[in-house]
N, C-alpha and C positions, 0 to 999 in steps of 0.2 A: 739624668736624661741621656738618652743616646744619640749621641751624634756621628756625624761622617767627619771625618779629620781633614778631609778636602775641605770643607766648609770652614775650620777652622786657621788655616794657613793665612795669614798675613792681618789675623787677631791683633791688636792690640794688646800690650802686656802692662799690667799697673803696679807696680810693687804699695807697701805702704804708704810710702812718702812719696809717689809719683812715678811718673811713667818709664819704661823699660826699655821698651823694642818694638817688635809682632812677632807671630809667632810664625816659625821656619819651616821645622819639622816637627816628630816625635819619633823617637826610638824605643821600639818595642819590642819584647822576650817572645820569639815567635815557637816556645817549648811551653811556656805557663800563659800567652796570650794575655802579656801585661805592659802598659805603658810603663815603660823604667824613666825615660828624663820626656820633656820638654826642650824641641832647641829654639831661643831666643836669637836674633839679629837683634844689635842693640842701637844699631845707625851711630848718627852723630853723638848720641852720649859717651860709647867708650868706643869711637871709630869702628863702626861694624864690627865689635868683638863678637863673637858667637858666645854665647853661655847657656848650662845644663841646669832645670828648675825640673825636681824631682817632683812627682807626685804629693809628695808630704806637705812641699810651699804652694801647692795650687789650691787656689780658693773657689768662691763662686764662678760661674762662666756667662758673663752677659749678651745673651744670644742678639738681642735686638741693638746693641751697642758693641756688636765683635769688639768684646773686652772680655781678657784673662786678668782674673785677680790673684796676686801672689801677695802671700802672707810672711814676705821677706822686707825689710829696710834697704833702699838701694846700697845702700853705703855695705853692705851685707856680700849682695849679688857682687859687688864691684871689684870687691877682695879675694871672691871666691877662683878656685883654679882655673884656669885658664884653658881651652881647650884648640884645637881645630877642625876642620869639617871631616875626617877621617872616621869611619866606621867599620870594624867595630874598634870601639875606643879600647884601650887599654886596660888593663885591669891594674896596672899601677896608677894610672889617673885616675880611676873609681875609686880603689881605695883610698888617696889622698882627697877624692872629693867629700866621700861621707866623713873622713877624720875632721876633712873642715867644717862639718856641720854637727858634727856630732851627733849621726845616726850610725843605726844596723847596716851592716851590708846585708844588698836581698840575697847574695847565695850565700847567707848562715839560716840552719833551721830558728823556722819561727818566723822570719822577715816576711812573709807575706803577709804573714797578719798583723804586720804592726802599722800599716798606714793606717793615717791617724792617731796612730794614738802617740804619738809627739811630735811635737812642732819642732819646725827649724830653728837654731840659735838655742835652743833650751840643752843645757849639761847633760851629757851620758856619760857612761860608765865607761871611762879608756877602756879597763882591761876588758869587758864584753866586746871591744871596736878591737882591741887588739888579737885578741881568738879569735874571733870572725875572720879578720885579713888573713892569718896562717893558713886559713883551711883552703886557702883555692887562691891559686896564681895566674892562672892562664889568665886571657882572652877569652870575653862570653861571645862565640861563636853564634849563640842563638839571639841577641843585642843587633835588630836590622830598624832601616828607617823607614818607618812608612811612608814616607814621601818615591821611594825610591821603586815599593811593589805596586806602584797603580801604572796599569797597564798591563801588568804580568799575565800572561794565560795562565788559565783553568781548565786543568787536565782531569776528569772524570774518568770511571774505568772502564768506558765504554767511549770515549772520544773526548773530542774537546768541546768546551762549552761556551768562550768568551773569556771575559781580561776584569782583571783587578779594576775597579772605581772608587775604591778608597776603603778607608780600617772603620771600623764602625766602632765607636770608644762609650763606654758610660764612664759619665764625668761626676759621678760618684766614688766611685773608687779606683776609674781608670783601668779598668779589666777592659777586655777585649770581644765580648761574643760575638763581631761575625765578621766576615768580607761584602762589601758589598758590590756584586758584582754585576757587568753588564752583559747581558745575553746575548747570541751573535742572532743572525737574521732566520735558524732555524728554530726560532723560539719566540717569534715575534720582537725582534729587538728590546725587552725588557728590562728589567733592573729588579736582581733580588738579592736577596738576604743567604749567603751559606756560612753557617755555623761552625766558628772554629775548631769545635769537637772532633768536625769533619773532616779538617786538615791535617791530611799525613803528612806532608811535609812540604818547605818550603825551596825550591829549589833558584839561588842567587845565580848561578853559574847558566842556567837554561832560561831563566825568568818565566818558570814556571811554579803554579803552585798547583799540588795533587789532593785532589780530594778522593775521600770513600765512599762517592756516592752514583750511580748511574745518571746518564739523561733521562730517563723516565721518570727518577725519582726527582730531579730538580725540577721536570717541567712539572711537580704536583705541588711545587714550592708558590705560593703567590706572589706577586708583584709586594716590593717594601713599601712599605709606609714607614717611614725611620723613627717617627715622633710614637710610633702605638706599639712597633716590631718587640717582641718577647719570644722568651726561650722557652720550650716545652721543661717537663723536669727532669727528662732522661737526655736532656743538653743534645739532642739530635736537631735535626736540618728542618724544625718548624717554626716558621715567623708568619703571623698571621698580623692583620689588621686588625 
């Protein structure tokens, strides 16, 4: 299902054996337009540690019960690396986080297609973990929090259009298709749907993000409906009701 990530902020978090946190943020690949972690406040359990729950350990999402289910044992998350509120995170700490879980890192080929298809805690193959880490050291520059782009303006190539209202996530596989954005007062103050396809880029430094698309062509966009909103199959700037 599609949801706004504004809605989901201060979810509830349940691991297997009981309760986590809520939920913070999310930090997401603003290049592949993919949720990469979860951030967890975990309160009086581990003194408001902050901890990172990858897409892999997210389970169902109980809309009517703002509850996230994670397919992790506390005692799991508990041990697991420790981080801060600093973005972007480091690529030494990514890489010691997937070694403690025993997955792919997503910048080796192939890792996107592997959510799901192994669970957290289940054995891999070191040396596949171990190739993977060689191939790339930096800092993923493209690793931003969506908590942090709502409000950002929306810069069209013909003016400006209005501000970030939240990341629009399917909580299937935690892909990315849209912004959802709020229109300013020459557009009848509305709320729609722009398609990340349409995102040229993200800019952290101006708190702008740039799309490729005109005002004419957004005011032909309809008003969202979040619960019905789908992508055309040429992944362009169509979300209908």
């Amino acid at each position: 299902m599609l949801q706004n990530t504004r809605e989901l902020y201060g979810n509830r978090i349940t691991a297997l054996d009981g309760d986590v946190g809520t939920a913070k943020d999310f930090y997401f690949d603003d290049k592949h337009w993919l949720v990469r972690y979860l951030v967890a406040e975990t309160g009086p359990w581990l003194s408001g540690r902050l901890i990172l729950l990858c897409p892999h350990s997210l389970g169902e999402v109980d809309l009517h019960g703002k509850m996230l289910h994670v397919e992790l044992l506390r005692k799991q998350i508990q041990d697991s690396p420790a981080i801060d509120s600093q973005i972007p995170i480091s690529r030494q700490y990514e890489m010691e986080y997937y070694r403690y879980y025993g997955l792919p890192v997503y910048w080796t080929p192939g890792a996107f297609s592997d959510l799901g298809g192994n669970r957290l805690g289940l054995p891999r193959s070191r040396d596949g973990i171990g190739t993977g880490l060689q191939r790339r050291h930096r800092d993923d520059k493209h690793l931003q929090s969506a908590k942090s782009v709502n409000g950002f303006n929306i810069q069209a190539l013909d003016g400006m259009l209005g501000r970030v209202g939240g990341v629009l996530v399917d909580d299937r596989d935690w892909s990315i298709p849209a912004l959802v954005v709020e229109i300013g007062h020459w557009y009848s103050e509305k709320e729609i749907l722009i398609s990340s396809s349409n995102v040229d880029r993200v800019s952290y430094e101006d708190s702008m993000v740039f799309v490729n698309l005109t005002r004419t062509e957004i005011q032909q966009t309809p008003e969202t409906n979040l619960a019905k909103a789908v992508t055309s199959e040429n992944g362009r700037n169509h979300f209908h009701d």
